[in-house]
N, C-alpha and C positions, 0 to 999 in steps of 0.2 A: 529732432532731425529725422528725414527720412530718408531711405538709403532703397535703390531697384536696382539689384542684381541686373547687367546688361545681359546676364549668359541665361537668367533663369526668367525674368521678366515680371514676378510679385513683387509687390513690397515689401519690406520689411521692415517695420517698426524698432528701432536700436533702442527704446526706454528715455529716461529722465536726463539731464545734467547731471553728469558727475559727478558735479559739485552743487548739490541741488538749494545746502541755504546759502549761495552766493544772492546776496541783497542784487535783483535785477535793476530797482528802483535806483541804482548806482549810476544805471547808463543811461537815464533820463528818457525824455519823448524825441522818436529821431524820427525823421524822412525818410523815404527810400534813394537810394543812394545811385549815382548815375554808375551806367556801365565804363571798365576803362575802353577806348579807343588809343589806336598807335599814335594817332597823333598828340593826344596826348601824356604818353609814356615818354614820347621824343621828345618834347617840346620840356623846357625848363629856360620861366622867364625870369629866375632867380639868379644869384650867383654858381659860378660854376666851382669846379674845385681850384680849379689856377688861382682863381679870384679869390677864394679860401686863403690858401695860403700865401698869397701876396702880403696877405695881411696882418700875418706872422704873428695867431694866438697859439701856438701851438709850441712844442718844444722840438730839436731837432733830433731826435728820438722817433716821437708822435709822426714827423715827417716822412722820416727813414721807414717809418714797417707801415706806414698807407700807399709808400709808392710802391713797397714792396709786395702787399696785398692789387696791387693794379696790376701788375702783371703775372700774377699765379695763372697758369693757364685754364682754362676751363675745359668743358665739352664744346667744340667748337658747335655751333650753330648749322643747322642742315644746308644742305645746296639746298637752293632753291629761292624762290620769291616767298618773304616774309606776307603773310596772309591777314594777320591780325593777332588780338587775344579773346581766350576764350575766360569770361565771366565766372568769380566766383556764385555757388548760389548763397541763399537762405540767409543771405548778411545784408540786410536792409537798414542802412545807418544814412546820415547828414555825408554829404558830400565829404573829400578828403580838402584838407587848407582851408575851411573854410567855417567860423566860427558861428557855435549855436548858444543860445542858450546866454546866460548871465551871471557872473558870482560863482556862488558852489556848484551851479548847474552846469556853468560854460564850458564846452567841450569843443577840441578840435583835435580831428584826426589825421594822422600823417599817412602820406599815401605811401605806401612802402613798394606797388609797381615801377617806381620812379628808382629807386636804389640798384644801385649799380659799380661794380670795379672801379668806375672813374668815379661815381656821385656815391660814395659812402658816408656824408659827413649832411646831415637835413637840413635845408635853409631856415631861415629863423621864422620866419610870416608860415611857415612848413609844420615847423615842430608843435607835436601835440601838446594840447592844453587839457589839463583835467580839473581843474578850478581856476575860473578863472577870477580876475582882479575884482575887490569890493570896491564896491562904490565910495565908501568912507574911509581907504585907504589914503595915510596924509601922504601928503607930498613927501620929497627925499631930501631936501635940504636940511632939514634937522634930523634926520633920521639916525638913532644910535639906538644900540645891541648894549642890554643891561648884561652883567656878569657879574650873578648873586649867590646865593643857596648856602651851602656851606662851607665858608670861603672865610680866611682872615678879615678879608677887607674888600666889599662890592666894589666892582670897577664900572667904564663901557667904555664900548669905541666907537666911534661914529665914521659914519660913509666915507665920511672926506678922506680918514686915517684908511682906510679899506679899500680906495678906489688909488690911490698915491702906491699901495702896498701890493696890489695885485698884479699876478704876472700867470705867463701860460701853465696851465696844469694838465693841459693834455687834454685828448679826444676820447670820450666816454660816453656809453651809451646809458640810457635814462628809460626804464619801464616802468609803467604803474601796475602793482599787480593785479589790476581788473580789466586786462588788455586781454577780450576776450571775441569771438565771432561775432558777436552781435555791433561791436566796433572795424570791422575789417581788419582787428590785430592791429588799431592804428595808433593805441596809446603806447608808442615806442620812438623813441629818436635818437640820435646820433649827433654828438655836437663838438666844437673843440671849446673849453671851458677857458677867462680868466680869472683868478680871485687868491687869497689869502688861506693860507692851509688854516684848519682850526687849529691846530694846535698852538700856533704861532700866539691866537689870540686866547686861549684858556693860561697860557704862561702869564698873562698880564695880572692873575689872584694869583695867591699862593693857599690850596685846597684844605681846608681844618680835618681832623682826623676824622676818620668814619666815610669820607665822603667816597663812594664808589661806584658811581652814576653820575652821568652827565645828560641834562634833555637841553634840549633844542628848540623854542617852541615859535609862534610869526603869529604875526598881524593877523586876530580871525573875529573884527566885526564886522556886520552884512545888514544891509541894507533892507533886506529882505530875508524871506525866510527860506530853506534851500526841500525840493521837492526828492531830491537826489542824495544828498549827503548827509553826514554827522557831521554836526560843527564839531572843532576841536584842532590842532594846527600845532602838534607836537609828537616829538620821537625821545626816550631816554635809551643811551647806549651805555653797555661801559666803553670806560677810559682808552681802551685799547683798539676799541674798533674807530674811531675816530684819527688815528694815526694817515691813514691817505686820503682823509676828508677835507674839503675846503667850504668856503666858504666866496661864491660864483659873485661875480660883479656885473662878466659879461661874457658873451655867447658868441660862438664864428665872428669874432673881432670886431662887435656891436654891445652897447649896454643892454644889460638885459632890458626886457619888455615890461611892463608889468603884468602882463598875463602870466610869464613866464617867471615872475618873482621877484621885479625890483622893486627896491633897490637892491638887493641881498639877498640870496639864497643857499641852503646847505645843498653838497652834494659830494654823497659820498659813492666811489665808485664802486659798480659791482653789486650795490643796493637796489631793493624796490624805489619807484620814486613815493612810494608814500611815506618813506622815510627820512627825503630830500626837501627837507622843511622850504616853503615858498615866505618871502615877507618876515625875515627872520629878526627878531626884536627882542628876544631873549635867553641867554645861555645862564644854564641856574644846574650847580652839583647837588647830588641826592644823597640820602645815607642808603645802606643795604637795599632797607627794606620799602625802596618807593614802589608806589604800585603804579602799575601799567598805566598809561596816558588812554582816550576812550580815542585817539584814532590808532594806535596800537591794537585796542579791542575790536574794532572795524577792520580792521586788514587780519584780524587774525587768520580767520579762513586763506586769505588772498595769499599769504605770505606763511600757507602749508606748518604752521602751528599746530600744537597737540590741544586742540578746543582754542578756548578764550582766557587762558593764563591771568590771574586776578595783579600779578607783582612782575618787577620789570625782570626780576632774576629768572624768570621763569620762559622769556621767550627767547629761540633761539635768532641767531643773524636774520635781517631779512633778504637774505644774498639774492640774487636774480637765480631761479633754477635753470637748467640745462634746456633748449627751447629751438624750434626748428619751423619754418615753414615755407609754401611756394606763394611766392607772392607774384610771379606771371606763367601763366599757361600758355605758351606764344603756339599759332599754326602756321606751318610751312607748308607750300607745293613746288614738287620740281620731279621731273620728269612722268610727271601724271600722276603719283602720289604726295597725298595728305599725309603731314609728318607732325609731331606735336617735340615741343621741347617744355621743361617746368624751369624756370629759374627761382631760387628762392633763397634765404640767408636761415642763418644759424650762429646762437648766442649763448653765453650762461658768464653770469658770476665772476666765478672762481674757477671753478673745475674745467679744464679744456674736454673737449667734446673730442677723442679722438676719429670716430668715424659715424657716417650714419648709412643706416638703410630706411625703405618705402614700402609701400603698400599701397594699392589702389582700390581695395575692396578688401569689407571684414572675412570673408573665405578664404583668401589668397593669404601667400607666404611675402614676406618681406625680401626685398630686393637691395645690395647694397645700393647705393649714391655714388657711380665713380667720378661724378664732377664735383666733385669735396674735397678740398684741401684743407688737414688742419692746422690752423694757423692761432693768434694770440683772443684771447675769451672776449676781449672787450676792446673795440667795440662791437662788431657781426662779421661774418662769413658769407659772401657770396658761395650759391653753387649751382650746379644745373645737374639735370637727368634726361636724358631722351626717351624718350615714351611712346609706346606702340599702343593703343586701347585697343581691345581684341572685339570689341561694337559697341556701337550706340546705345547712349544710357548715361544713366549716371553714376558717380566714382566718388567716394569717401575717400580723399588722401588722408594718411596717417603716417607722420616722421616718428623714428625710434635712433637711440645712440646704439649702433654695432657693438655693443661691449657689454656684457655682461654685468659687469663689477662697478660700472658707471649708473648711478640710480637717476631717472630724471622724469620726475612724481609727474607732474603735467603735462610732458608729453605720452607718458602712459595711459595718463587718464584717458587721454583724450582731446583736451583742451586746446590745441592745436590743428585739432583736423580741418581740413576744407573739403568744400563738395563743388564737384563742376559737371556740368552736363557737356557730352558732347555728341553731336549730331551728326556727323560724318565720319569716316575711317575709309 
């Protein structure tokens, strides 16, 4: 990344990735990527949110604190005539919605310019794909989830019992953690989930002593060989973090896709999605000492671990960390001044984010965010800033949490920065 001081006019070379053994080869061969236009920020030929919830996956809960998220007020929007946006740079990927690639290599990315107060919830043909369906994937009609390991008595349940059993489990949001600039930040989405808690369905064995681990593992043969990925299509958790996990049937009030993991997928909230098993075919209890699953060892980096932990006791949650960015840089004019506004969302986990500040350059001081309201962790946070650039050049945004006592590893790194050029003021 390179970064030119607009006040001093050199460049200045910022160094490596932060996280420099992050496997690149993760995010495949991409295209360069189109610019956004307003018209298509505005334009969504998808369902809208009415349309969401007309069709009632959701719980009246879920309902109550997204209408409640619509009208948190913002920074209002400058007088003036809406001008455009202005382009992120140095992020050259495959268009947004729009699927590349095949198998382990298939990606799609979610346009997150389109997220909005009223559109917080990603249509489905929308939401990102970061493996996509094999080819030798069977059909659903047979499809049952073994329930073995170390268990009195192996059980399974099949679709049918699954899809009969499933009801709204709420609107959660879904990261992979390699949703990095070179993706336009686009492996993220926002969905309102149906399906079966796990727990419901681990009740069906009764667990033999010693067992103190549970994995999860799906459907991983491939037709082909992947230039991108490790094979491998399993998570071991303990027992207790699968308490508000389910088990997804279907998505914004549609079966899921099989891009997206049908017939069946884990998904646990507040989780990376590499630990949101796709293709889920079998649950199996561990003793103490199982060792780490090899896509556990693949995310370990991703998912802020101490190295590559050899046993499953060894890794910690893979919670979403604390996480912020501008996903539109809008220009305004009105009374003969150029006005810029940022709008952009903010997410984590667990831990609420109580406030944030900005920076537009590595010299300058951080600025708070007073268009940030904080509100509930999951699923994102709209918010806006109004922005003055004091010249022409380009600008390294960097989000930070206002709080001291609040740690949030990737947005420190780095990992979230964007760069925009702008040419007038």
């Amino acid at each position: 990344m390179r970064w030119r001081n607009p006040k001093a006019g050199p460049t200045t070379y910022l160094g490596n990735d932060p996280m420099p053994d992050r496997d690149e080869a993760f995010f495949g061969a991409m295209t360069p990527a189109r610019n956004f236009t307003p018209d298509a920020v505005r334009s969504d030929p998808n369902r809208t949110r009415r349309d969401f919830l007309r069709a009632g996956t959701v719980t009246a809960l879920s309902l109550a604190m997204e209408r409640a998220w619509a009208v948190i007020p913002l920074d209002p929007a400058p007088d003036g005539k809406f001008v455009g946006l202005v382009p992120f740079e140095d992020e050259q990927v495959a268009p947004a919605g729009t699927l590349t690639g095949s198998e382990l290599d298939g990606r799609l990315f979610t346009d997150l310019a389109k997220v909005s107060v009223d559109h917080l919830v990603t249509p489905n043909a929308e939401f990102f794909v970061r493996s996509a369906t094999s080819r030798l994937l069977p059909g659903p009609a047979n499809w049952k989830i073994a329930i073995d390991g170390l268990v009195e008595q192996p059980s399974e349940v099949a679709i049918d019992h699954l899809r009969k059993g499933a009801r709204p489990m709420g609107i959660h949001l879904m990261e992979c953690a390699g949703n990095v600039a070179l993706t336009r930040f686009g492996l993220i989405g926002v969905a309102g989930w149906t399906g079966v808690p796990v727990t419901e369905v681990l009740a069906r064995v009764k667990p033999r002593p010693g067992a103190a681990w549970v994995e999860i593992s799906g459907f991983d043969d491939y037709a082909g060989p992947s230039h991108t990925s490790i094979p491998g299509a399993s998570w071991i958790f303990p027992m207790d973090a699968l308490k508000e996990a389910f088990l997804a049937t279907g998505m914004n009030g549609q079966p899921l896709s099989r891009d997206h993991g049908a017939p069946v997928r884990l998904v646990v909230p507040g989780w990376y999605g590499c630990a949101c098993i796709k293709w889920v075919n079998r649950i199996a209890f561990l003793a103490e000492g199982a060792e780490a699953s090899s896509q556990m060892q693949e995310y370990a980096v991703r998912t802020l671990q101490e190295g590559r932990p050899q046993f499953a006791r060894e890794y910690a949650s893979a919670v979403v960390d604390l996480a912020a960015l501008p996903t539109r840089i809008e220009k305004w004019i009105g009374g003969g001044k150029l006005r810029y506004r940022i709008v952009g969302l903010a997410w984590s986990g667990a831990q609420p984010i109580p406030a944030l500040k900005i920076r537009f350059n590595p010299d300058e001081e951080f600025v708070p965010v007073f268009g940030f309201r904080p509100g509930k962790t999951d699923p994102w946070t709209v918010w806006t800033h109004a922005w003055t650039p004091s010249a022409p050049g380009d600008y390294r945004i960097r989000m930070a949490v206002a709080a001291p006592e609040v740690q949030a590893r990737k947005l420190d790194l780095g990992l979230y920065d964007r760069t925009v050029h702008i040419s007038e003021i």
